[in-house]
C-alpha positions as CSV (number, residue, x, y, z in Angstrom):
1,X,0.0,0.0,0.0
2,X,1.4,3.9,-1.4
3,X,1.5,5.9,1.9
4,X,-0.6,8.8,1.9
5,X,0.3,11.8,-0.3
6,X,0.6,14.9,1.8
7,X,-0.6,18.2,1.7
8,X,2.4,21.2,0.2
9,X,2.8,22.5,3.3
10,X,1.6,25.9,3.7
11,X,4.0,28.8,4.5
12,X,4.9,29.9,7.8
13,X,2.7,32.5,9.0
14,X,3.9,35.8,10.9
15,X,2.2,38.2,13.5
16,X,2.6,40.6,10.9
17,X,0.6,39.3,9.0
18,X,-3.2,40.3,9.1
19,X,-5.6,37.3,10.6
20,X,-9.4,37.6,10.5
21,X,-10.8,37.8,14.1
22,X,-14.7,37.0,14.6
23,X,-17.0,39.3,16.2
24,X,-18.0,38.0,19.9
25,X,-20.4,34.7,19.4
26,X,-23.4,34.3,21.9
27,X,-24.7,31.4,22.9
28,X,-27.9,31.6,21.4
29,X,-26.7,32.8,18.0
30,X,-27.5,29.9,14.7
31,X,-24.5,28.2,14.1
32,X,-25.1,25.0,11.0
33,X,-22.9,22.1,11.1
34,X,-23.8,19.7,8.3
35,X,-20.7,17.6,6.7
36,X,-18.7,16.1,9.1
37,X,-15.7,18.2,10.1
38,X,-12.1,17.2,8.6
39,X,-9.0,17.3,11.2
40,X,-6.1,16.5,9.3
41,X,-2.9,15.7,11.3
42,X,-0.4,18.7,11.4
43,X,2.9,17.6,10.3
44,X,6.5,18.8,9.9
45,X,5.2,19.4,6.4
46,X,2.0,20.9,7.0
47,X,-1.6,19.7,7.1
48,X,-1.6,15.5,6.5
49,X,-5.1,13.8,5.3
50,X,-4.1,9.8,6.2
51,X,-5.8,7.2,4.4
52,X,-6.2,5.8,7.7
53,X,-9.3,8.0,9.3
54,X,-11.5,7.1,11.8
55,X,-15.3,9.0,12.5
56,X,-16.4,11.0,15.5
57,X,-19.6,11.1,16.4
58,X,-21.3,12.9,18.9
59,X,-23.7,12.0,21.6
60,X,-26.5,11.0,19.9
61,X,-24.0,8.4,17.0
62,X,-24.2,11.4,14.6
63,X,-21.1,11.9,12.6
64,X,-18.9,15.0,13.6
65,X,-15.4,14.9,12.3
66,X,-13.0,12.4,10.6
67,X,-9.5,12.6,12.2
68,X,-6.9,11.3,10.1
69,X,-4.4,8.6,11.9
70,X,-0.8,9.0,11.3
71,X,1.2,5.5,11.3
72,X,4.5,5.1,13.6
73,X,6.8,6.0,10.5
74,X,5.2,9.1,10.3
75,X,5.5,10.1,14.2
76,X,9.0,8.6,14.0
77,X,9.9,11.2,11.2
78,X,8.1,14.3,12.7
79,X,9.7,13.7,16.0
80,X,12.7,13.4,14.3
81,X,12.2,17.0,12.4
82,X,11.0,18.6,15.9
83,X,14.5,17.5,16.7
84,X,16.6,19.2,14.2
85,X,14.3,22.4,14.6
86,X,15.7,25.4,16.5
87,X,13.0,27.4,18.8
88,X,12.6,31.5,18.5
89,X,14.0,33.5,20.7
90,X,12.0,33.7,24.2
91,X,10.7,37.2,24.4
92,X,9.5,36.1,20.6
93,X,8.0,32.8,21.7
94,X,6.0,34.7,24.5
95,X,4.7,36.8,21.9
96,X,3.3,34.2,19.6
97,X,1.6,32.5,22.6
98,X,-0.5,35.5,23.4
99,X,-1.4,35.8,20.0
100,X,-2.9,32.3,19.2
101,X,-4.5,33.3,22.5
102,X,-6.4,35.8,20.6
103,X,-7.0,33.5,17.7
104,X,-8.2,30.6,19.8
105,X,-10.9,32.3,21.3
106,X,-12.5,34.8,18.6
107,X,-10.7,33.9,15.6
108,X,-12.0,31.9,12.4
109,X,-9.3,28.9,12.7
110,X,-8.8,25.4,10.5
111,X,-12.1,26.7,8.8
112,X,-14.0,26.6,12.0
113,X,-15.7,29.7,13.8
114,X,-15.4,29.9,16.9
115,X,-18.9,29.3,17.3
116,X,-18.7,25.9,15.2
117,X,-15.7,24.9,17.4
118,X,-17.3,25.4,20.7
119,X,-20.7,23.5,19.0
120,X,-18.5,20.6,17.9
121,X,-16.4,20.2,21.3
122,X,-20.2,20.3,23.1
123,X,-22.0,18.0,20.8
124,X,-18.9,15.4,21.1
125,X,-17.6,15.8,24.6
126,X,-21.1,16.2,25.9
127,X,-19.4,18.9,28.2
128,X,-22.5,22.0,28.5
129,X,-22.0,24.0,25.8
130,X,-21.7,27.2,28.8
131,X,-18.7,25.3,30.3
132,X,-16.8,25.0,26.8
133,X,-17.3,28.6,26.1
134,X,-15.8,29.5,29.7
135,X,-13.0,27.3,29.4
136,X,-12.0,29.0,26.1
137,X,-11.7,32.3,27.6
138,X,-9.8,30.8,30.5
139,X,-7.5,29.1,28.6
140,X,-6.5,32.3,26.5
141,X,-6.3,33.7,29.5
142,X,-3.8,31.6,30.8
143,X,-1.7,32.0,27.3
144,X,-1.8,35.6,27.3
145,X,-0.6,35.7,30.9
146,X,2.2,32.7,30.1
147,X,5.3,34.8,31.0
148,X,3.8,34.9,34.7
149,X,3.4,31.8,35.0
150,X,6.6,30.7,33.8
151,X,8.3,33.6,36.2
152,X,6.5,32.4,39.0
153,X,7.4,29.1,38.8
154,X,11.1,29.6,38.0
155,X,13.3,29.1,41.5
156,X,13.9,33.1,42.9
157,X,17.6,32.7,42.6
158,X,17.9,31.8,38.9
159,X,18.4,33.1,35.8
160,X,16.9,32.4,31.9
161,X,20.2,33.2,30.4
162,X,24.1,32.8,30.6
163,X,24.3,35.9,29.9
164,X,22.5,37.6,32.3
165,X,25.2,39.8,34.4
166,X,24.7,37.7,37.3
167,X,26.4,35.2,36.3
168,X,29.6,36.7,36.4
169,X,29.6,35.9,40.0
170,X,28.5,32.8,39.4
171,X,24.4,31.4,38.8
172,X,22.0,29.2,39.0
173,X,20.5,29.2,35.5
174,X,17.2,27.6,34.7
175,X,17.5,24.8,31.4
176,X,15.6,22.7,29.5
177,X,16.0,18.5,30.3
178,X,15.6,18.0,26.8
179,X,14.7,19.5,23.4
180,X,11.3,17.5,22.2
181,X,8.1,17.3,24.7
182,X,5.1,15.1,23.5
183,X,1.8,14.9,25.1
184,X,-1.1,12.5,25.0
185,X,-3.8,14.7,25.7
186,X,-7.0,14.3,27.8
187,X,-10.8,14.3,26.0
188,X,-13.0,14.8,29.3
189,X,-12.6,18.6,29.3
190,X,-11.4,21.3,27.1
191,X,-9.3,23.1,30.1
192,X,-6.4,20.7,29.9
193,X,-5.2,22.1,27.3
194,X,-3.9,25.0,28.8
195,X,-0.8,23.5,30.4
196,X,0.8,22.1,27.9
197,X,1.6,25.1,25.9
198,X,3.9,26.4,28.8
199,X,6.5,24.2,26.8
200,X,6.1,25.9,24.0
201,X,7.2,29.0,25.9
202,X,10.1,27.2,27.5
203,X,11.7,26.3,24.4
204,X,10.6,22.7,23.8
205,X,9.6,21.6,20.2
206,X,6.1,19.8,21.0
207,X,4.1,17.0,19.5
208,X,0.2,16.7,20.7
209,X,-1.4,13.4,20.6
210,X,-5.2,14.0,20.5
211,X,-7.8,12.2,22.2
212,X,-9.9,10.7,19.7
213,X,-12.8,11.4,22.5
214,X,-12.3,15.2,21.5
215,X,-9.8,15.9,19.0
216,X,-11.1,19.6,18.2
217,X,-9.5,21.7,20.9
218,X,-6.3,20.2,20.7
219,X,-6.3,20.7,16.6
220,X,-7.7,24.1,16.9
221,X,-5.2,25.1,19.4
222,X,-2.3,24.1,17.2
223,X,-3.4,25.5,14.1
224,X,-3.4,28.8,15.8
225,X,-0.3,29.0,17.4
226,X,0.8,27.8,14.1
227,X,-0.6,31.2,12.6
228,X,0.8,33.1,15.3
229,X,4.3,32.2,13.9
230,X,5.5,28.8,15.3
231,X,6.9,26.5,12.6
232,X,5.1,23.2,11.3
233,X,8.3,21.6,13.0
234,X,8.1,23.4,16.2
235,X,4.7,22.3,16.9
236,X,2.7,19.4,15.9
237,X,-0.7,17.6,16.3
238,X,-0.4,13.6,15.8
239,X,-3.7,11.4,16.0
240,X,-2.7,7.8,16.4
241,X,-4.2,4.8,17.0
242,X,-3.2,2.5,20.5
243,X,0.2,1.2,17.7
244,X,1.3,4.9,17.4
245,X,0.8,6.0,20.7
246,X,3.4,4.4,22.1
247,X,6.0,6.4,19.5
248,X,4.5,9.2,20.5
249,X,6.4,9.0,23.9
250,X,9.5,6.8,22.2
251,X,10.8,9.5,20.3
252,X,10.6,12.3,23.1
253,X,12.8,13.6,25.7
254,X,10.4,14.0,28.2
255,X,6.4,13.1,27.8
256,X,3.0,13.9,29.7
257,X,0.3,11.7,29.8
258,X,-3.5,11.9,30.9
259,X,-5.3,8.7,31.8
260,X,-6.5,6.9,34.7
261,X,-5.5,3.6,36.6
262,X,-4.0,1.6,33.5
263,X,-2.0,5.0,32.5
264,X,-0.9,4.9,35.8
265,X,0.4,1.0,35.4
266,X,2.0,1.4,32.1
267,X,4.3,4.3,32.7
268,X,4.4,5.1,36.2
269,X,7.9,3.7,37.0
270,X,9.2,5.6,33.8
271,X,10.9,9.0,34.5
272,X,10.5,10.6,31.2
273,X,6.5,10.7,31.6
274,X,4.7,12.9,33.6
275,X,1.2,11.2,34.9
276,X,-1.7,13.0,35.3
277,X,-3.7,10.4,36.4
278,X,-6.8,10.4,38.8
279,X,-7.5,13.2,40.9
280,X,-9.5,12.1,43.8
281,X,-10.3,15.8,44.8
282,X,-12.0,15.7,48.3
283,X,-14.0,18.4,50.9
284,X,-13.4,18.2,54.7
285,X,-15.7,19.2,57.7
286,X,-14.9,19.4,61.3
287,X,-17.6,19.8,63.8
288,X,-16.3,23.4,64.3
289,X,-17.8,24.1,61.0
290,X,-21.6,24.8,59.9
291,X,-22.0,22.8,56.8
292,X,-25.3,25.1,55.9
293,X,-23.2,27.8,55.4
294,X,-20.9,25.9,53.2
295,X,-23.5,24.2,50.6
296,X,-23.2,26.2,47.5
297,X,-19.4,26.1,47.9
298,X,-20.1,21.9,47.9
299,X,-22.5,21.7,45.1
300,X,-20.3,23.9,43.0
301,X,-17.4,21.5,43.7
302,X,-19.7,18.6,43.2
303,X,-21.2,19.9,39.6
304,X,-19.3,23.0,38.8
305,X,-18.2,22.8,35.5
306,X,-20.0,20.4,34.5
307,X,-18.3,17.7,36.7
308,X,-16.0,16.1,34.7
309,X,-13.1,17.0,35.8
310,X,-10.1,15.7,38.2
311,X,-11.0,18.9,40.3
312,X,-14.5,18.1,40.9
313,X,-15.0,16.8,44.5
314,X,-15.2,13.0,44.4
315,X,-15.8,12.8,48.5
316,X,-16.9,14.8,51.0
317,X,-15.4,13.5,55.1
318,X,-17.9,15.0,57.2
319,X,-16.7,15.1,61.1
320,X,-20.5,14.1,63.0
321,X,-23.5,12.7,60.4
322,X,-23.5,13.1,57.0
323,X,-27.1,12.5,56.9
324,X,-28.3,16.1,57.2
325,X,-25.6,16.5,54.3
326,X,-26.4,14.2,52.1
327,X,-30.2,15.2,52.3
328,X,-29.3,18.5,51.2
329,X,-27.3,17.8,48.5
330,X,-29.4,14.9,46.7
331,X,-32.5,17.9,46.9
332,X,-30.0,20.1,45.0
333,X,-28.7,17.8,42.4
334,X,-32.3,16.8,41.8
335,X,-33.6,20.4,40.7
336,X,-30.6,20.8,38.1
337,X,-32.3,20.1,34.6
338,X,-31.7,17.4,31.8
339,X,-30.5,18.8,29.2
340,X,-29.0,18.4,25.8
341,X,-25.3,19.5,25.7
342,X,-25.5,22.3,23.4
343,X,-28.7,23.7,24.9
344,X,-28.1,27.1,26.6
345,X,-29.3,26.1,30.5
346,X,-27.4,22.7,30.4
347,X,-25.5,22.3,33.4
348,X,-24.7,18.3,33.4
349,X,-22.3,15.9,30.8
350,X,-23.9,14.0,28.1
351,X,-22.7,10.4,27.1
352,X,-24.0,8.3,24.8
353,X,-26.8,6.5,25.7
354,X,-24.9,3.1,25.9
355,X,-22.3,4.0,28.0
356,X,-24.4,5.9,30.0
357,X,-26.5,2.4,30.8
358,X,-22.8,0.9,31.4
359,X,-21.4,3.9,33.7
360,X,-24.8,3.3,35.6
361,X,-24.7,-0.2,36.4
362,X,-20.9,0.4,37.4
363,X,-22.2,2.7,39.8
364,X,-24.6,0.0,41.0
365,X,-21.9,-2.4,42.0
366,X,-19.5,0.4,43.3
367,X,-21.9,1.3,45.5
368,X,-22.9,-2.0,47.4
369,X,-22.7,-1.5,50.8
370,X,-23.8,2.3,50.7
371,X,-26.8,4.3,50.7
372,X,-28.2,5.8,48.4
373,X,-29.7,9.3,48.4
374,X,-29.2,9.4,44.4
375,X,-28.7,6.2,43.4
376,X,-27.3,3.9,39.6
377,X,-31.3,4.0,38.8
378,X,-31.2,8.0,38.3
379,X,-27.8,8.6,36.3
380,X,-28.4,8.1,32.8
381,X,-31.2,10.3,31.8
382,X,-32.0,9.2,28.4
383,X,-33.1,12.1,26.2
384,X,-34.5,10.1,23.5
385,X,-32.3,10.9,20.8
386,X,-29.5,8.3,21.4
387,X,-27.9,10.3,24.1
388,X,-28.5,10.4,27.8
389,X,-27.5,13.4,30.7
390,X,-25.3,11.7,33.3
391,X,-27.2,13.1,36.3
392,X,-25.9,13.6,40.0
393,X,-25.4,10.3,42.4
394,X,-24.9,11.0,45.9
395,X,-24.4,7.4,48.2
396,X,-23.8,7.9,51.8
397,X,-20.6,5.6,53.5
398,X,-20.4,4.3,57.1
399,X,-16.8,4.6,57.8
400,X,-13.9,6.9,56.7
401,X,-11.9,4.1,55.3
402,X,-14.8,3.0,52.5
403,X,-13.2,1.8,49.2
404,X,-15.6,3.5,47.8
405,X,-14.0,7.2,48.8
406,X,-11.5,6.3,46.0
407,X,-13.5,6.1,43.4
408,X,-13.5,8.6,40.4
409,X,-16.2,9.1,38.0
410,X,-16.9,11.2,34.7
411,X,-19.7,12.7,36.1
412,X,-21.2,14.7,39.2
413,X,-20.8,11.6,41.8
414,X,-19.8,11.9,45.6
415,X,-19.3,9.8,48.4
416,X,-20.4,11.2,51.6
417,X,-18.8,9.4,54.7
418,X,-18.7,10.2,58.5
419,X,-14.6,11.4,59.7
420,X,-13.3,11.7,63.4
421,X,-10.5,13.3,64.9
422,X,-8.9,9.5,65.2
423,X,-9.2,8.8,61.4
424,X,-6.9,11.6,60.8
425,X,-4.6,12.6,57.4
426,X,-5.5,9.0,56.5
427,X,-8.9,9.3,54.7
428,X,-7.8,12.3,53.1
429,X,-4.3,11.4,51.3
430,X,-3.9,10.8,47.7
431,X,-6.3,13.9,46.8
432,X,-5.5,16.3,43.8
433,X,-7.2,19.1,45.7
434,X,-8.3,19.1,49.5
435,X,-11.0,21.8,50.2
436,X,-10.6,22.0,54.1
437,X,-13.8,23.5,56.2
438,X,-12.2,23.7,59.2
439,X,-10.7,26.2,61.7
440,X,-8.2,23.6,63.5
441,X,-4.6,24.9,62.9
442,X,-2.8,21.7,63.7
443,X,-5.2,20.0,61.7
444,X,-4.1,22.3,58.8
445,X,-0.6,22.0,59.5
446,X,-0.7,18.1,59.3
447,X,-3.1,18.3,55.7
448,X,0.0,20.9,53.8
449,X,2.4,18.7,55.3
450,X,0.7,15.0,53.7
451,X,2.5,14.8,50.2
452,X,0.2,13.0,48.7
453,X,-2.2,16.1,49.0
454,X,-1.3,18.3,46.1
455,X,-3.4,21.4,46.7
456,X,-4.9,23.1,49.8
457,X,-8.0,25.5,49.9
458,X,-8.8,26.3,53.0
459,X,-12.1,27.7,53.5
460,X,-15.3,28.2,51.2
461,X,-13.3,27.5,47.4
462,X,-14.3,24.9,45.3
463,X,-11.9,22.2,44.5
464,X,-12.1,23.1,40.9
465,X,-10.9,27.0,41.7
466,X,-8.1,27.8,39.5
467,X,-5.8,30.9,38.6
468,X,-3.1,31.7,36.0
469,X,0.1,31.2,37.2
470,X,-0.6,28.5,40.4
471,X,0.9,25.1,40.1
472,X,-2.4,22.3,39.4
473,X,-0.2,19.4,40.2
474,X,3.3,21.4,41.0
475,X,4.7,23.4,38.2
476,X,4.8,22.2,34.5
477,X,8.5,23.5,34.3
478,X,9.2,21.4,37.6
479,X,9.1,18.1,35.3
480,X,10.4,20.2,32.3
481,X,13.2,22.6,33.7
482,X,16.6,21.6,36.0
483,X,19.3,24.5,37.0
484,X,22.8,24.2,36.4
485,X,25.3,26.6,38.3
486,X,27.4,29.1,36.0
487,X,29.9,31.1,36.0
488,X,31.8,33.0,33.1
489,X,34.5,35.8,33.6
């Protein structure tokens, strides 16, 4: 079989050059998507339409996109041209971030509106059309901002440069551990994909492996920082299937990688891959605490965002009983409507209608042993057009030390379980973020000093708060950066 002819590759864009911006798109304004969308791979050469392509459809089996798949040969070749390339200058690479920042969010991009784009990733994902649109803007915000970021996670006593005068005396100065940085990226939630880019910035060529779950924000995110001015061999999008994904990290220097438990397995002994794997996120209550005046702050962390995410609050310790609690939050979750994705008031994810069914009998088992205040029987809400909205499940535990506390879910579902004084830092280890409603100091001091705990918000914030230029799981350039002492005469 002939490989697949590619496209001429197009030329380098600058920022000098003019790029069409769109006027601001509301929610409610007719956007037509008929033919299925094409995402070609973005090569060293340019755009790249495989032979090999495999449909997306969205919630309801439609199709939505075909994303081409690149063999090994040809992830083996682009990694080996991100290799030879040489990055821009810094101030320059700063520059071109903040401009795809602009393009990402109001700009006409790989043919797609921004409108169309935020449709597609709705429709697909089955993330609320309102929570797409906010995590554009948030992610542009965080690329516009980059330089911040970068600064504040750089260690105070070093320096970007040899030559900076400070060295004469001699330096820490803050380097790259390698040269090419490839990422398999998440498809649960848009939002991810503002991390990555910090690489970019940093001076690493980078290679995006797309989720075939949602391929669009990773595509449409490359193509603009490609029009912003970085080179077809500085950055590059590579669908694969499972055969190619492993090539994806083989030809890297260093690698980051999304997934859950099996993720975890395959490559958490290997130093070259950073795992972002469950997150586990968790709310504490003492008893000196009024958990009335707390419950929008625990809904929000529950369903915020549509509660997809490794931020949203899997389990809730309460110190005394979590009935009360649990009440309250099953009558909340059971006022929040059923929605398509794309409709303006939907609040909740979207899943086919299958594997809704599947995710609710899961739950089922999961939750042996528990009660229920929303049980498997109310989770997939089946709309009648092949889809179904994953609705709220709230199970109440006996016992701090319930398996079920570890479980994490692509959908609004907590476990609500009784904590004492005695059960201690135990219950809550191994948590992404800890939202702690307490006023106990010592109790404090012992949660920032648990290592498995990677964030601490102490009072009424949301486990899925976020802000330009704060670590999510420590610094990106932690994994990415070393410093190396210098001295020159």
């Amino acid at each position: 079989m002939m490989p697949p002819t590619p496209t001429p590759p197009a030329p380098d864009r600058t920022l000098d050059d003019p790029v069409q911006l769109d006027d601001p798109v509301q929610l409610n304004d007719p956007v037509q998507l008929n033919d299925p969308v094409q995402l070609d791979a973005l090569g060293p050469r340019g755009e790249f339409r495989a032979k090999n392509r495999q449909l997306v459809t969205d919630v309801t089996g439609r199709p939505a996109a075909e994303l081409s798949l690149v063999p090994p040969p040809f992830v083996s070749r682009t990694l080996s041209a991100l290799r030879r390339a040489e990055s821009a200058p810094a101030d320059e690479r700063i520059r071109r971030i903040a401009a795809a920042a602009d393009l990402f969010a109001t700009g006409t991009v790989a043919g797609l509106s921004v409108a169309e784009y935020r449709l597609l990733v709705s429709r697909v994902g089955g993330v609320p059309l309102t929570e797409v649109t906010s995590a554009v803007d948030r992610i542009a915000e965080r690329l516009r901002d980059i330089a911040t970021g970068l600064a504040q996670a750089r260690p105070a006593g070093a320096v970007t440069d040899w030559r900076h005068p400070l060295v004469r005396d001699g330096r820490a100065v803050h380097t790259r551990r390698g040269d090419v940085f490839t990422v398999h990226a998440a498809g649960n939630h848009p939002g991810t994909h503002s991390l990555w880019p910090e690489a970019l910035a940093l001076g690493f060529r980078v290679a995006v492996r797309p989720s075939r779950r949602e391929p669009f924000t990773p595509h449409r995110l490359v193509s603009a920082l490609r029009l912003a001015g970085f080179g077809n061999d500085e950055i590059t999008l590579l669908p694969t299937d499972h055969a190619g994904a492993d090539a994806v990290l083989r030809g890297a220097d260093l690698g980051l990688v999304y997934g859950g438990e099996d993720v975890v397995r395959k490559y958490g002994a290997d130093p070259t891959v950073l795992l972002q794997g469950p997150g586990r996120s968790k709310v504490l209550l003492t008893a000196d605490v009024d958990w009335r005046d707390h419950l929008d702050t625990l809904v929000d962390s529950v369903a915020g965002r549509g509660g997809t995410g490794c931020v949203n609050t899997t389990a809730v310790l309460v110190e005394g009983d979590p009935t009360p609690l649990c009440e309250a939050l099953a009558e909340r979750f059971s006022a929040l409507p059923s929605l398509p994705p794309d409709h303006p008031e939907a609040v909740l994810p979207v899943q086919p209608a299958a594997g809704a069914r599947a995710l609710a009998e899961y739950v089922g088992r999961r939750a042996a042993g528990a009660r229920p205040w929303l049980g498997a029987d109310t989770v997939a809400d089946e709309l009648g057009d092949g889809s179904a909205v994953l609705r709220p499940a709230v199970h109440q535990l006996d016992r701090a030390d319930a398996p079920q506390l570890g479980a994490e879910l692509p959908f609004p579902c907590v476990w609500v379980a009784p904590w004492r004084p005695a059960d201690g830092v135990a219950p809550l280890r191994d948590s992404l973020v800890l939202t702690a409603l307490t006023h106990q100091e010592p109790l404090l001091d012992a949660l920032l000093a648990e290592p498995s705990i990677a964030n601490l918000y102490v009072g009424d914030h949301p486990t899925h708060w976020m802000r330009p230029g704060l670590p999510h799981d420590g610094y990106l350039s932690d994994f990415l950066m070393r410093t190396k002492t210098v001295v020159r005469d």
